[in-house]
C-alpha angles and dihedrals in degrees: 000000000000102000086188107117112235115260115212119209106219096154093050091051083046087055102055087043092054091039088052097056084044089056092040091047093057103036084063079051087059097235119167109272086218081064096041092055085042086055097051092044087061092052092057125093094234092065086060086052095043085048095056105042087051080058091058091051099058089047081057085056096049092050093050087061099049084046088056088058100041091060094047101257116178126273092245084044099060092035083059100044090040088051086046093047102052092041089053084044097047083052092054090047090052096058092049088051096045097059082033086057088041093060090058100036078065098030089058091234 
């Protein structure tokens, strides 16, 4: 037998009710439902995490240059990874702002 008590999630359960009337709210305002699942994307836990883990990733990105000179890697080597690196980093950024941008499209912000 399980001796664990049971949790009940009530906030959770709060949470969805609440997310529901927000979804409901924007899609009489005729919002884009891209925009709306983008919104609600931006409200879970796991955004925060995602963000921070493309975070990480740029600051990768950032360590595998300064690798490059610390090695001694070519002029032209470093131009070309330092032109890759902020291209891949201004893509990541774009995804962030576009559910970011999302959130307010439906927020009315």
């Amino acid at each position: 037998m399980n001796n664990s008590a049971l949790k009940p999630d009530v906030f959770a359960d709060f949470r969805k009710i609440r997310e529901d009337e927000r979804i409901k709210d924007a899609n009489k305002k005729g919002k884009d439902p891209d925009d709306i699942s983008l919104a609600a994307l931006s409200n879970h836990d796991g955004w925060r995490v995602l963000v921070e883990y493309i975070e990480h990733l740029k600051q990768d990105m950032d360590n595998l240059t300064s690798a490059l000179i610390s090695n001694g890697g070519s002029f032209e080597d470093i131009g070309k990874n330092t032109v890759v690196v902020n291209l891949c980093k201004e893509q990541l950024d774009a995804i962030i702002q576009k559910v970011n941008d999302s959130r307010e499209v439906v927020d009315g912000k």
